[in-house]
C-alpha positions as CSV (number, residue, x, y, z in Angstrom):
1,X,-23.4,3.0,0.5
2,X,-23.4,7.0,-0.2
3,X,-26.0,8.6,-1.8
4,X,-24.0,11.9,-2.7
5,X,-21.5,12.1,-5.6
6,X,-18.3,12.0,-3.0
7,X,-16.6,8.6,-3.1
8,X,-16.9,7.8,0.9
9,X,-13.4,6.1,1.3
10,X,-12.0,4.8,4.5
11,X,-8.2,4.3,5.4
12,X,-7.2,1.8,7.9
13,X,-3.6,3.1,9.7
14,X,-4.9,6.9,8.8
15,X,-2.1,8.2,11.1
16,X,0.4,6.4,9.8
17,X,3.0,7.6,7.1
18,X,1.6,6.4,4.3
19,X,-2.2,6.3,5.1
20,X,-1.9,10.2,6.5
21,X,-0.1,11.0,3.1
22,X,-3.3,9.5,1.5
23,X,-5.5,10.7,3.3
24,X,-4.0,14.5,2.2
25,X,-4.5,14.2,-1.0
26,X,-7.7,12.5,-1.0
27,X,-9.3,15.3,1.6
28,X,-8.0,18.2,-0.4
29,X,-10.6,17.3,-3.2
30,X,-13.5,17.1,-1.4
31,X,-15.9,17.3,-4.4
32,X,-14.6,13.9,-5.1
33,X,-14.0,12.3,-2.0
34,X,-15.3,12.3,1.4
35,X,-12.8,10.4,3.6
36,X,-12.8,9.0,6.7
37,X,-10.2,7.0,8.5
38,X,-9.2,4.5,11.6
39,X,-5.9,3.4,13.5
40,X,-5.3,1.8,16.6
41,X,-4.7,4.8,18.1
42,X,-5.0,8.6,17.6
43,X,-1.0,9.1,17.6
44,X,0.9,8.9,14.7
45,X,3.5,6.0,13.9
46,X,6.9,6.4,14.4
47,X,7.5,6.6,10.6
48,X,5.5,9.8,10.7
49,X,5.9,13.4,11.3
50,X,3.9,14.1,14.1
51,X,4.1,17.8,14.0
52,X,2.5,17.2,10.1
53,X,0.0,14.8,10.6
54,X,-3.4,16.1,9.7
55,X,-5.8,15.1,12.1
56,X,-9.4,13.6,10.8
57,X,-12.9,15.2,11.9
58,X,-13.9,13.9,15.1
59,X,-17.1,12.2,13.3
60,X,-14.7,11.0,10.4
61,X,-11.8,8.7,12.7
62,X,-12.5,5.6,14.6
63,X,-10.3,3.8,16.9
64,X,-9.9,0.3,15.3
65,X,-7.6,-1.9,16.5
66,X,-7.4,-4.3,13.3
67,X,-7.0,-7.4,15.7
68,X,-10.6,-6.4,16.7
69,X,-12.7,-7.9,14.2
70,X,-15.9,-5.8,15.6
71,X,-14.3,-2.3,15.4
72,X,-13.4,-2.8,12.1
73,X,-16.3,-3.5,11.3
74,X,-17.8,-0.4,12.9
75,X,-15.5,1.7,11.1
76,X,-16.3,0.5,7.5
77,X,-19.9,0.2,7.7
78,X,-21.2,2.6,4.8
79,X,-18.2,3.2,3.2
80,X,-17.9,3.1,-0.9
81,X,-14.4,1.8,-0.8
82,X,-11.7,1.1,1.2
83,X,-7.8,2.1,1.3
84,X,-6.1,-0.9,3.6
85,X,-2.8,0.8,4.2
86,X,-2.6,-0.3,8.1
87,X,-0.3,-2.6,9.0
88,X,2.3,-3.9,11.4
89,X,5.1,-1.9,8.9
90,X,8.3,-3.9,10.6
91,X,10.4,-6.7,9.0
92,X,11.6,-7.5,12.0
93,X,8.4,-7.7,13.7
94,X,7.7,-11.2,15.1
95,X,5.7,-13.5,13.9
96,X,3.0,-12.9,16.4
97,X,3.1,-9.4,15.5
98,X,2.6,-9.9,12.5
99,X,-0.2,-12.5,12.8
100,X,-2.1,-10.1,15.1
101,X,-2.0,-7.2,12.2
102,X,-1.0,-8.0,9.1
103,X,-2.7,-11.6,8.8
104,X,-6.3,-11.6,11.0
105,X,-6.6,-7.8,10.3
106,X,-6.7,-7.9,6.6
107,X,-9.3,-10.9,7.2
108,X,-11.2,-8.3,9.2
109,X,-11.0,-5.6,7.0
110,X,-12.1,-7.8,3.9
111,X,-15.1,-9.6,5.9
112,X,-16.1,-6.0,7.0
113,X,-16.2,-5.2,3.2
114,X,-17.8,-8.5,2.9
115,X,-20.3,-7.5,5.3
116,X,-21.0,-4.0,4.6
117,X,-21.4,-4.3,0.5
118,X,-18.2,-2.6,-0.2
119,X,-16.7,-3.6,-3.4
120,X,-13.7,-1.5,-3.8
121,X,-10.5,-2.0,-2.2
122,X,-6.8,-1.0,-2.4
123,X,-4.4,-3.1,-0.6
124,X,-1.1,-1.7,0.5
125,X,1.3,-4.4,-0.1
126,X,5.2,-4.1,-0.2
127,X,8.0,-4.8,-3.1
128,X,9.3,-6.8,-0.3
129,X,7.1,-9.6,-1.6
130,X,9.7,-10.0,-4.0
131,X,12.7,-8.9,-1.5
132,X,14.4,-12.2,-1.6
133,X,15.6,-11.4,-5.3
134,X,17.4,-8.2,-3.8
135,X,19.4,-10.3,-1.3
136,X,20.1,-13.4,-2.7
137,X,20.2,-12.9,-6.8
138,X,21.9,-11.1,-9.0
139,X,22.2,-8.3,-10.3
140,X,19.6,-7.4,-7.7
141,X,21.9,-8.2,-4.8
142,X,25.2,-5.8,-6.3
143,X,22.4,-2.9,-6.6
144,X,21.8,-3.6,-2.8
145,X,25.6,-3.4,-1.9
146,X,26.5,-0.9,-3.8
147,X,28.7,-2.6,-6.5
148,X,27.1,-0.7,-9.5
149,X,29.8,-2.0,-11.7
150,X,28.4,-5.7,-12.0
151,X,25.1,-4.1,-12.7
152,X,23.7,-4.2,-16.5
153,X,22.2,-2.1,-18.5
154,X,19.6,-2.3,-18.9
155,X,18.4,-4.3,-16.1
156,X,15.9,-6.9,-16.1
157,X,13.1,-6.5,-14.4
158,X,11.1,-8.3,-11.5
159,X,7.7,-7.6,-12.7
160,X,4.1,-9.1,-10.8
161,X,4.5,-12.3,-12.9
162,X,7.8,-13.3,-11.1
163,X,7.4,-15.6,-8.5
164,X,7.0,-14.2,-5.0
165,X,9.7,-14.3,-2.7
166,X,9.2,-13.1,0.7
167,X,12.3,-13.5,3.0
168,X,10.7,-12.8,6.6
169,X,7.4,-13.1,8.2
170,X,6.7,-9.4,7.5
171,X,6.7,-9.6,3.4
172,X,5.4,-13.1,3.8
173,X,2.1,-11.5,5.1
174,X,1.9,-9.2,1.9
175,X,2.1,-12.0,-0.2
176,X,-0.6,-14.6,2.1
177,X,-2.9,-10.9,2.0
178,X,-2.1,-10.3,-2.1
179,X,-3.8,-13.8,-2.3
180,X,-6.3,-13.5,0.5
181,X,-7.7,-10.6,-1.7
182,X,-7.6,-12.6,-4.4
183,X,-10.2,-15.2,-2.6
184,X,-12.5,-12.1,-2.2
185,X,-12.7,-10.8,-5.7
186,X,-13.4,-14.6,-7.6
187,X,-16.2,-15.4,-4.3
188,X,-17.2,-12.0,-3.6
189,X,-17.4,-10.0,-6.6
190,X,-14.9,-7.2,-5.2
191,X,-12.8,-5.2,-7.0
192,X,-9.4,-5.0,-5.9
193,X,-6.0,-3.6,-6.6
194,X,-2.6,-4.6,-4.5
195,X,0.6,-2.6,-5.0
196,X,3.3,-3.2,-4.0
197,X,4.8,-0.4,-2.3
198,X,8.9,1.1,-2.5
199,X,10.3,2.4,0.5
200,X,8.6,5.8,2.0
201,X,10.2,7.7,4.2
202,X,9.3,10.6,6.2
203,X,12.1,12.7,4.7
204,X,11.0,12.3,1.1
205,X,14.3,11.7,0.2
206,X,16.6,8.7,-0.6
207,X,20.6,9.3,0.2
208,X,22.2,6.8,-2.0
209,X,22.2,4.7,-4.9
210,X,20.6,1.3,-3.2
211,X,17.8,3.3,-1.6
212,X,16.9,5.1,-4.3
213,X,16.6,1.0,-6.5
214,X,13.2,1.2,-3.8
215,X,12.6,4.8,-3.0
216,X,9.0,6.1,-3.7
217,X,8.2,9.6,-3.8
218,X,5.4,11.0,-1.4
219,X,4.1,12.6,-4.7
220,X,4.5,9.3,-6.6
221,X,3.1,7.1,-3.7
222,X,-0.7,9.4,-3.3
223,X,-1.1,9.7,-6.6
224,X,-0.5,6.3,-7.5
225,X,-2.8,5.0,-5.2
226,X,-5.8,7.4,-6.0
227,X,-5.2,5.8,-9.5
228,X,-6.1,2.5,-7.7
229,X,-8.9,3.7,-6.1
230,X,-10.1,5.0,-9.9
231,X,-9.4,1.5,-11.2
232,X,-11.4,-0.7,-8.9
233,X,-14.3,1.4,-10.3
234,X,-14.6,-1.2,-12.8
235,X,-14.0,-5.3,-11.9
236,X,-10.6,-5.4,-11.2
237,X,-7.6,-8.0,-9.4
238,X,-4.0,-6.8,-10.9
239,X,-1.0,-5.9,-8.6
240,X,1.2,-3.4,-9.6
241,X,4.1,-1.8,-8.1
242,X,4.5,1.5,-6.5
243,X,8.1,3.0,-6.4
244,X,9.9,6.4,-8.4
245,X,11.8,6.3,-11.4
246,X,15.0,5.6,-10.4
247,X,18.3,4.3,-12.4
248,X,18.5,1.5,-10.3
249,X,15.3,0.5,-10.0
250,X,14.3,-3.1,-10.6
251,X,11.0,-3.8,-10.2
252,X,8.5,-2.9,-13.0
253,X,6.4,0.0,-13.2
254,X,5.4,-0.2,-17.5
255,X,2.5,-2.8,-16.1
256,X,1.6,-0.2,-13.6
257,X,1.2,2.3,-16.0
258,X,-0.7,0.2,-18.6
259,X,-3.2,-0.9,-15.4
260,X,-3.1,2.4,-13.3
261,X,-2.7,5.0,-16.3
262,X,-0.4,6.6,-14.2
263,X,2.9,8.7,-15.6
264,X,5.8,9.6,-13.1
265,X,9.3,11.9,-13.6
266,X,12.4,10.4,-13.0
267,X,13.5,11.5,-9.7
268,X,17.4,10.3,-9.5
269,X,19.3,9.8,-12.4
């Protein structure tokens, strides 16, 4: 564990979209965090903007491979806390795909925590662990195809109580992984927060109605997951959900304020 008054956090998938965006906003306060990072390799994803990415200290990035148990490991030995962002990001990835990443790797990372004495963990889940409510149910599904007409107001909201439904092997891995961590705070004593992210995109933008229902700001999506961070301070399992304020959205965000203490502008009215 560290010794000075920086929080040493590592991020798994540093290079990705999300986990580079993170890993900004954490590294500009150094005075509060000292962050390090790990990915399976030292290119960004395809989801990011190469040309922005900003690269990790040498001594502060590991390759780990999260199918490889041992250099996870490596990279979270002495850590305070640990952001788990990386991930196979595809719903159409295969099963085995998936399996490889999503599945063993978040066993890796949380028997590396395990391991190491690190009690603090964010896990970077997906709304899509509720996805099959947007495709199959209304008035979920009309805010999906456009049909605002048939959609109320107010709507009613999926919150984390709902049960989960996952419609792929993709979001059926954030939901196994929301309970995995669960196993890990009531045997382990960690502290633990899953959200369940919107839809990022490099562009930090969302064109239309239906993307904007899922759209999360980059602003909203750091921010809300340094508020995690802060949380698992104390003893903590609670997901929350992580997109903008949006007319259409549908998932809700009051229990994310209430756990989180975190207040966001409406981006598209």
């Amino acid at each position: 564990m560290s010794t000075s008054s920086a929080l040493k956090v590592h991020i798994t998938g540093v290079y990705g979209l999300i986990g580079n965006l993170v890993y900004r906003h954490l590294h500009a306060q150094p005075d509060r965090y000292d962050v390090y990072g790990s990915g399976r390799r030292t290119l960004s994803s395809s989801r990011a903007d190469a040309e922005s990415i900003l690269r990790l200290p040498d001594d502060h990035f590991m390759i780990a491979d999260l199918a490889d148990a041992d250099a996870v490991t490596r990279a979270i030995e002495g850590m305070d806390a640990v952001l788990h962002i990386g991930a196979v990001p595809n719903p159409d990835a295969s099963f085995q795909q998936v399996l490889d990443s999503n599945i063993r790797g978040t066993h890796h990372v949380l028997e590396a925590c395990r391991q190491a004495g690190v009690k603090r963990m964010v896990y970077a889940s997906s709304i899509m662990a509720t996805w099959g409510y947007y495709v199959y149910e209304e008035p979920y599904r009309s805010i999906r195809e456009g049909r605002f007409d048939s959609v109320p107001d107010p709507i009613p909201l999926i919150t984390h109580h709902h049960p989960v439904r996952p419609t792929e092997p993709y979001s059926a891995s954030k939901v196994w992984a929301e309970a995995y961590c669960r196993t890990y705070v009531d045997a382990h004593s960690m502290s633990i927060v899953c959200l369940r992210i919107g839809g990022v995109n490099k562009e930090n933008v969302a064109s239309t109605p239906a993307s904007q229902a899922v759209w999360c700001s980059h602003h909203d999506i750091v921010n809300i997951t340094e508020r995690a961070l802060i949380a698992t301070e104390n003893p903590i399992y609670d997901i929350c959900y992580a997109v903008s304020d949006n007319r259409y959205r549908w998932v809700d965000m009051d229990h994310t304020r209430e756990v989180l203490g975190y207040n966001f502008n409406r981006m598209y009215s």
